[in-house]
C-alpha positions in Angstrom: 21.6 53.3 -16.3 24.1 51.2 -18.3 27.2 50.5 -17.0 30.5 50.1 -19.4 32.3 47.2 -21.1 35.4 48.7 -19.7 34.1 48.7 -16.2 33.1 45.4 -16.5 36.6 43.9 -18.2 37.7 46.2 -15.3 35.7 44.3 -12.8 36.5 40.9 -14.2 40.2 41.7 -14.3 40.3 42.6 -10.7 38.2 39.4 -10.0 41.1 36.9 -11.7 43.6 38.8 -9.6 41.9 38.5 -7.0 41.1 34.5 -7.2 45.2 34.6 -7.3 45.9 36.7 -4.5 46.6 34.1 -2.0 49.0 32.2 -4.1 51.1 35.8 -4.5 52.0 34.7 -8.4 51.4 37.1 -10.9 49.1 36.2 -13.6 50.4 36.8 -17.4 47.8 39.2 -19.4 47.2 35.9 -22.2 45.9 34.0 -19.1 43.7 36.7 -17.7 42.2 38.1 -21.2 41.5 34.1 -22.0 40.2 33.4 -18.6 37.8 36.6 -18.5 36.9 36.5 -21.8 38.8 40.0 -22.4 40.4 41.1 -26.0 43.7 40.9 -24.9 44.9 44.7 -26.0 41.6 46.0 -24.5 43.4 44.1 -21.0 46.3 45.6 -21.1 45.3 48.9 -21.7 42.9 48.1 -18.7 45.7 47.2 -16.4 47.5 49.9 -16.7 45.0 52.6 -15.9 44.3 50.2 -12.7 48.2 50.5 -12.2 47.8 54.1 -12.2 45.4 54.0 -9.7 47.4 51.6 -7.1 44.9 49.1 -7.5 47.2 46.6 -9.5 50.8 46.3 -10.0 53.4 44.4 -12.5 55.8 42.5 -12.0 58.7 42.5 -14.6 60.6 39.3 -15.9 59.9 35.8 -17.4 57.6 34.9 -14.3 55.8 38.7 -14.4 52.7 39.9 -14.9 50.0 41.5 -13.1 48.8 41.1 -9.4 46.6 43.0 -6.9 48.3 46.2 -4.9 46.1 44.9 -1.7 43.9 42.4 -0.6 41.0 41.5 -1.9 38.9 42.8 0.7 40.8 46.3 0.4 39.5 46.7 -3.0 35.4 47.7 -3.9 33.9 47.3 -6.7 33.5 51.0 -6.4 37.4 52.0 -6.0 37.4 50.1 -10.1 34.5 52.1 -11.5 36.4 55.3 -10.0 39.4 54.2 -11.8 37.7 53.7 -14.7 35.6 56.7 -15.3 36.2 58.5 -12.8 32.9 58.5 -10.5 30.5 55.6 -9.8 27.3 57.3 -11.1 27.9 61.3 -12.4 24.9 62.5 -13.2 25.3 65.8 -15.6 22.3 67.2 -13.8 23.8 67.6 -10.6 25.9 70.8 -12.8 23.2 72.1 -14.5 21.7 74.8 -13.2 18.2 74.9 -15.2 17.9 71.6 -14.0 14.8 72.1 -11.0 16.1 72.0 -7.4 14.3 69.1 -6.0 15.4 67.0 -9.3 19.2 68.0 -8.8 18.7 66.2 -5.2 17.6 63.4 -6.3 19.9 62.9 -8.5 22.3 63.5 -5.6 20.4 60.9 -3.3 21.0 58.4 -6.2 24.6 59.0 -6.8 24.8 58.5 -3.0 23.3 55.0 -3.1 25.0 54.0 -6.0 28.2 55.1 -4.4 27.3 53.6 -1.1 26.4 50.4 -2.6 30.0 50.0 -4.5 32.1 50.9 -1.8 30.6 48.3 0.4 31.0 45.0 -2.7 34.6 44.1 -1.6 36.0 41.7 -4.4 36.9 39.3 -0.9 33.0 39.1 -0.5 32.8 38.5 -4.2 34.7 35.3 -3.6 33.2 34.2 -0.4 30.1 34.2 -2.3 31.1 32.5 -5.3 32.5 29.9 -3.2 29.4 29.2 -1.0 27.5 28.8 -4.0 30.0 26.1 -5.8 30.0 24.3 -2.4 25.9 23.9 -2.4 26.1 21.9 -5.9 28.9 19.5 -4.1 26.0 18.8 -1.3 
């Protein structure tokens, strides 16, 4: 299974919000796309289909930009894969019906999992994590 540059710019984007969150400032697309290493058209047209999905929102004006909709810990890396394409895992077998029974469920069992295992990888945790592991090379 290969995930998609675009939910991985997604994922990233969400992540740079998210680092600003606290601070309530909305971050300028240049800043983001040079910060996440994101082509800065590919960004935009990132952000907005985010937008669309209440999981970002602009802000208008010489200070605007883009911010989070809600806390990090409101937002799964599964709710940006969804916005992104739509499912988490979609397995074409799962619609097939000359694919065998006992196959289709698997597949089902996996698309489960995978969904499980999104849904519960809030981008707050993301932080917490990435901040434990900058404090352990202070020590």
């Amino acid at each position: 299974m290969k995930l998609s540059v675009k939910s991985d710019y997604a994922a990233r984007a969400v992540l740079g919000l998210a680092r600003a969150f606290v601070t309530g400032s909305a971050r300028k697309v240049e800043e983001l796309a040079l910060e996440q290493g994101i082509p800065g058209n590919y960004l935009v047209q990132i952000l907005l289909e985010l937008k669309t999905k209440q999981l970002v929102r602009s802000v208008r004006g010489k200070d605007g930009g883009y911010l989070l909709a809600r806390p990090p810990g409101e937002i799964t890396l599964g709710d940006v894969m969804r916005a992104m394409h739509g499912e988490v895992l979609d397995p074409p077998a799962l619609g097939d019906p000359q694919c065998p029974l006992e196959l289709r469920e698997a597949w089902a069992r996996l698309k489960a999992a995978a969904e499980q295992a999104a849904d519960s990888l809030d981008f707050q945790s993301v932080l917490d994590q990435s901040g434990d592991r900058e404090k352990m090379y202070y020590i």
